[in-house]
VOMI-376210 format. One record per residue: z, x, y of N, C-alpha, C in turn; residue number from 1. Coordinates in pm, whole numbers, always signed. Example, Ala and Ser with C-alpha at 12.3 -4.5 7.8 and 13.67 -1.06 7.14 Angstrom:
# VOMI-376210
{{+780 +1319 -569} {+780 +1230 -450} {+780 +1320 -330} 1}
{{+708 +1285 -225} {+714 +1367 -106} {+787 +1290 +3} 2}
//
This chain:
# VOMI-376210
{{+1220 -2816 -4039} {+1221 -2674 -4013} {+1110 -2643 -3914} 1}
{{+1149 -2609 -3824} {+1057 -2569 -3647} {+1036 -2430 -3715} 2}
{{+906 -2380 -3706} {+818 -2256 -3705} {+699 -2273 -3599} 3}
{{+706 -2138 -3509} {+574 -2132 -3446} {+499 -2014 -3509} 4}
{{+347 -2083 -3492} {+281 -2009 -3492} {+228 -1867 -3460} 5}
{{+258 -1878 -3328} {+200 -1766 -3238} {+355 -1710 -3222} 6}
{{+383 -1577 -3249} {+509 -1498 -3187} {+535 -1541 -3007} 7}
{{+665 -1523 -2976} {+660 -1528 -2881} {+610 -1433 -2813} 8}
{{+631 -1264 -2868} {+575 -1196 -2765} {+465 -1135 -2716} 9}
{{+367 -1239 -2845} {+210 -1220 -2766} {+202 -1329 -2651} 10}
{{+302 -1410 -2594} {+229 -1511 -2495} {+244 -1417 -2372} 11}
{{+307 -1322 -2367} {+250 -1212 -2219} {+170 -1110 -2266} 12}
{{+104 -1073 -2177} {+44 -974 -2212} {+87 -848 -2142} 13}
{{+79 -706 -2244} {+88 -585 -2138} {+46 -561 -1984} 14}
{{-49 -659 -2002} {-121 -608 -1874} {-43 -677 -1756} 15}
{{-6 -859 -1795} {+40 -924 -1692} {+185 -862 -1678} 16}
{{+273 -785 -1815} {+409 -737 -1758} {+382 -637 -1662} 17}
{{+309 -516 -1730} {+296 -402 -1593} {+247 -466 -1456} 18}
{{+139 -560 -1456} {+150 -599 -1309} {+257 -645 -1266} 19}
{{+345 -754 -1311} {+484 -775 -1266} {+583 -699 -1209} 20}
{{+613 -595 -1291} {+657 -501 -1252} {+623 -394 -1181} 21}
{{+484 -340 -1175} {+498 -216 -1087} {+432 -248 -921} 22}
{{+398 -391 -917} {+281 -457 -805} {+407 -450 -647} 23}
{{+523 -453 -733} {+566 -511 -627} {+599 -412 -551} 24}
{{+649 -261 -644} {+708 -145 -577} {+608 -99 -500} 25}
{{+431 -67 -541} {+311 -34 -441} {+307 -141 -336} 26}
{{+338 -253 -371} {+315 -319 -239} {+447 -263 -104} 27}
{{+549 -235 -117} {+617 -197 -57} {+594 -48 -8} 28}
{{+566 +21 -86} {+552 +182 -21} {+406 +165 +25} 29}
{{+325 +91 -1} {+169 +109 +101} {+214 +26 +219} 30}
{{+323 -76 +261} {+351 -138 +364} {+386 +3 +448} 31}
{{+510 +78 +413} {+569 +171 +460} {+407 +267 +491} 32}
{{+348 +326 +435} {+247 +391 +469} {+136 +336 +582} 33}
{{+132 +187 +574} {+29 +140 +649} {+94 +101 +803} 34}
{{+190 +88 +800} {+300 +65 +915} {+309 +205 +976} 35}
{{+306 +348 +901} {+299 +432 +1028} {+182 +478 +1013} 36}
{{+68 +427 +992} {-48 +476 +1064} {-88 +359 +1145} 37}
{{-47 +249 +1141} {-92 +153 +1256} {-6 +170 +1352} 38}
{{+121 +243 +1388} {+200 +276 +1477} {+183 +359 +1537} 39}
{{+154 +504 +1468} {+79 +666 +1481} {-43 +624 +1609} 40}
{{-141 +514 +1549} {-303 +501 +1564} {-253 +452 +1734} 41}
{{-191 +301 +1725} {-161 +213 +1861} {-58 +303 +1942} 42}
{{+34 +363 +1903} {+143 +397 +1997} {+103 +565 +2064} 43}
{{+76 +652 +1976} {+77 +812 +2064} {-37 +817 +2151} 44}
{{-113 +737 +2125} {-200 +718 +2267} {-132 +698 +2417} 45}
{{-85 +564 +2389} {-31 +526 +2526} {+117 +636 +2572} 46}
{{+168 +697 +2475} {+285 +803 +2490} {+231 +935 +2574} 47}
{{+71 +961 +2545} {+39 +1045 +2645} {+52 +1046 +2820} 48}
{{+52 +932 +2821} {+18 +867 +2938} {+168 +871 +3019} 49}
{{+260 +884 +2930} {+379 +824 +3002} {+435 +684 +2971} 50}
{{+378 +608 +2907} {+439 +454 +2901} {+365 +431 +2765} 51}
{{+538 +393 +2628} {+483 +321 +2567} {+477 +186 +2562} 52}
{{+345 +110 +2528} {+287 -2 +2541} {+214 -45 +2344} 53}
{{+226 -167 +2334} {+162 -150 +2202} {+25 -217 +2215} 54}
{{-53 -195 +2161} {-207 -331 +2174} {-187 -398 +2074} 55}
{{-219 -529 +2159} {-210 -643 +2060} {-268 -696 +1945} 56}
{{-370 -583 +1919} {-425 -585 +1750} {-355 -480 +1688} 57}
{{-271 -412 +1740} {-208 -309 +1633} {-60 -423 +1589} 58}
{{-32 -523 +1652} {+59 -561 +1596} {-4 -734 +1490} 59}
{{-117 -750 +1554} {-180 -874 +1474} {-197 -781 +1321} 60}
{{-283 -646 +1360} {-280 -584 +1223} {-142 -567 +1120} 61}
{{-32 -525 +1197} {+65 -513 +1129} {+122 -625 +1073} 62}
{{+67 -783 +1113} {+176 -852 +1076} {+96 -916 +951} 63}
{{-102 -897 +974} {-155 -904 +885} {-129 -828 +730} 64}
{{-135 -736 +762} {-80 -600 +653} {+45 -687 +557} 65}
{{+115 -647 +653} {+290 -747 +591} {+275 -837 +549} 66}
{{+215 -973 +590} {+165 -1127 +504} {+107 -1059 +396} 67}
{{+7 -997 +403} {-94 -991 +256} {+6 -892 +121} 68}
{{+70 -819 +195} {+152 -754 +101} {+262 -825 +62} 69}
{{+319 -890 +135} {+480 -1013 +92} {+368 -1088 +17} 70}
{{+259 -1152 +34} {+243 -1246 -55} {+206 -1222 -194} 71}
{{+126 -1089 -211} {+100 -1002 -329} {+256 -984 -396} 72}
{{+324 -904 -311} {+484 -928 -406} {+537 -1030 -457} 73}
{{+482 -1138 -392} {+586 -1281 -428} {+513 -1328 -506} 74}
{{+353 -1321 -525} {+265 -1333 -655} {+316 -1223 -790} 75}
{{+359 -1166 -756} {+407 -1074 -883} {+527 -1115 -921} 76}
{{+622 -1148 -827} {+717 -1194 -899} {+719 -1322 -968} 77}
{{+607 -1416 -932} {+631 -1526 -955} {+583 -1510 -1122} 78}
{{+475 -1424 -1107} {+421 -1371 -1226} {+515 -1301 -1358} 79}
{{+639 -1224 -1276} {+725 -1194 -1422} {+801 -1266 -1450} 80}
{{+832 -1342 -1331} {+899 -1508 -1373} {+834 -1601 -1499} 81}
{{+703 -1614 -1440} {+625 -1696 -1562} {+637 -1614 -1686} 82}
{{+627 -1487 -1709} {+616 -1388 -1808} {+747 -1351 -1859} 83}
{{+877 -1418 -1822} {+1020 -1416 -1834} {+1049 -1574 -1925} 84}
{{+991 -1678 -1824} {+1014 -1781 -1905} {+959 -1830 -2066} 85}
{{+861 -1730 -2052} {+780 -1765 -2199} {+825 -1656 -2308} 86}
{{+901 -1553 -2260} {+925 -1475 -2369} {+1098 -1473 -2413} 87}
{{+1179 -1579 -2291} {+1283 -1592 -2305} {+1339 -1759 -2332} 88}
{{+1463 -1754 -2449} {+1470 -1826 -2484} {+1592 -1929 -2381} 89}
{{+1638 -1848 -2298} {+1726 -1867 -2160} {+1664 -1991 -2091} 90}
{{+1736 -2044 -1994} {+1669 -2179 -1924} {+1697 -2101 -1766} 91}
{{+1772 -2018 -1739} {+1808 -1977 -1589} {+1851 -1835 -1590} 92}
{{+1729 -1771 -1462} {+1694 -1635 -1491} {+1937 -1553 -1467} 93}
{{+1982 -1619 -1395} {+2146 -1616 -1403} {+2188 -1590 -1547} 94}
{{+2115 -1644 -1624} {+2175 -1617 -1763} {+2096 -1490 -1873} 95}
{{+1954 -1484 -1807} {+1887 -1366 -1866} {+1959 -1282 -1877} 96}
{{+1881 -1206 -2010} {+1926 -1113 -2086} {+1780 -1036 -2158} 97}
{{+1750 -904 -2119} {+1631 -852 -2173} {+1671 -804 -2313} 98}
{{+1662 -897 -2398} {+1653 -825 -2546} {+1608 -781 -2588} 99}
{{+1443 -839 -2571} {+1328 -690 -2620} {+1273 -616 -2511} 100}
{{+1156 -543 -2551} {+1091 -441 -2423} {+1083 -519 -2318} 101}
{{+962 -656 -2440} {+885 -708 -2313} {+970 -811 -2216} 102}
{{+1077 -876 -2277} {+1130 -949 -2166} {+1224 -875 -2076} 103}
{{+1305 -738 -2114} {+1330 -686 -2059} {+1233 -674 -1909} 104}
{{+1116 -613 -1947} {+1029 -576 -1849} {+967 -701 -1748} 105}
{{+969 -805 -1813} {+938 -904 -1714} {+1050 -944 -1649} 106}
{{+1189 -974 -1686} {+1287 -1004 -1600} {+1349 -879 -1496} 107}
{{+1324 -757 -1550} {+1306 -631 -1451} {+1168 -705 -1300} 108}
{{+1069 -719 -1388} {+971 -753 -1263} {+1062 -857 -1145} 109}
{{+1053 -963 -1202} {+1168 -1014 -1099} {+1205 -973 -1036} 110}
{{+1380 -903 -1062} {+1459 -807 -960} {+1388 -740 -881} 111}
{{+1292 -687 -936} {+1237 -568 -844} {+1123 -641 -739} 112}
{{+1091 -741 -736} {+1029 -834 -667} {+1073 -879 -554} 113}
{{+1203 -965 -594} {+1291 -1015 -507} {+1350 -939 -404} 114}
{{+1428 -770 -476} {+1452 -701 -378} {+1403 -603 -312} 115}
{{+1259 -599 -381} {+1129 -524 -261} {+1112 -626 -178} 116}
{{+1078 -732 -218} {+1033 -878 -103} {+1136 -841 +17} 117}
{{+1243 -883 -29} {+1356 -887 +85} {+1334 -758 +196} 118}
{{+1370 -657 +122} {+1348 -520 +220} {+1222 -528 +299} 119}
{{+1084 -607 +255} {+968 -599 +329} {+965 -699 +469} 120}
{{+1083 -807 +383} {+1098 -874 +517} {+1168 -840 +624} 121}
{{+1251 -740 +606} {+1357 -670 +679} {+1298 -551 +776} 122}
{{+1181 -507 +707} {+1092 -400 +790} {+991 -484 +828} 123}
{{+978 -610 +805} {+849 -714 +933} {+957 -723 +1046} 124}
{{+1113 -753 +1047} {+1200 -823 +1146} {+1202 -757 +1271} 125}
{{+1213 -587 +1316} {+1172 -525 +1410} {+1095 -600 +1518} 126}
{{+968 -601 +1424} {+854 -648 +1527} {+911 -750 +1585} 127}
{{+946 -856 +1512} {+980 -952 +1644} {+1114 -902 +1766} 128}
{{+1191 -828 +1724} {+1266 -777 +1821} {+1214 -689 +1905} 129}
{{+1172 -571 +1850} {+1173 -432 +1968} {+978 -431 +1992} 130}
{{+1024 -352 +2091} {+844 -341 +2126} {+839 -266 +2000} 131}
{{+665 -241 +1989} {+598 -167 +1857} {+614 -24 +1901} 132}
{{+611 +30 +2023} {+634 +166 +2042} {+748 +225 +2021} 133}
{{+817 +129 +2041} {+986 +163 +2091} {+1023 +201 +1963} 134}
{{+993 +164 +1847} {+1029 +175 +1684} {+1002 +317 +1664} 135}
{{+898 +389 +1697} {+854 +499 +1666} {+947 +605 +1781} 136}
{{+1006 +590 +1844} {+1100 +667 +1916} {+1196 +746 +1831} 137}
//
């Protein structure tokens, strides 16, 4: 007869689910916020002038910004992942199922990880296409 000791759902903690889950949605809306003031800051300058042009630290900044924030998201998700596998008795997140709060809330972190990640990569993809001014048109 298998008994554990420790419940399963003290091996996460409140603290590591709420980071899971809510890290990833701030990392996405401060991208969106920090993307138009580094656009605002580099681009309506040169728009006075007649020609937009971007400087090449407003886009090193931007792509800085974007790395540190994709990687903070993808640390969170990896985080409700870990906080999914220990509170679920599942072998593949395809088969998850949130039965209680907390695994609910960590396999929520996930989703919401994966498809903030994605969208953040989708608002880095611009930059490599269009000039940095041209976006703000």
């Amino acid at each position: 007869m298998a008994s554990e000791d420790t419940p399963r759902h003290e091996a996460a903690s409140p603290r590591r689910l709420w980071f899971g889950l809510s890290t990833a949605f701030f990392c996405w809306f401060l991208l969106g916020i920090a993307e138009m003031f580094i656009t605002w800051r580099a681009c309506l300058h040169n728009e006075q002038f007649g020609q937009a042009s971007a400087n090449p630290a407003a886009m090193a900044a931007a792509f800085a910004v974007s790395g540190f924030l994709l990687a903070v998201t993808a640390f969170s998700g990896f985080t409700s992942y870990r906080n999914w596998r220990r509170l679920s008795a599942e072998r593949h997140v395809y088969e998850g199922e949130g039965r209680g709060r907390r695994e609910y809330m960590a396999l929520l972190g996930v989703f919401i990880s994966f498809t903030l990640g994605v969208g953040m990569v989708w608002m880095l993809l611009p930059l490599f296409i269009l000039q940095y001014c041209l976006r703000m048109r």
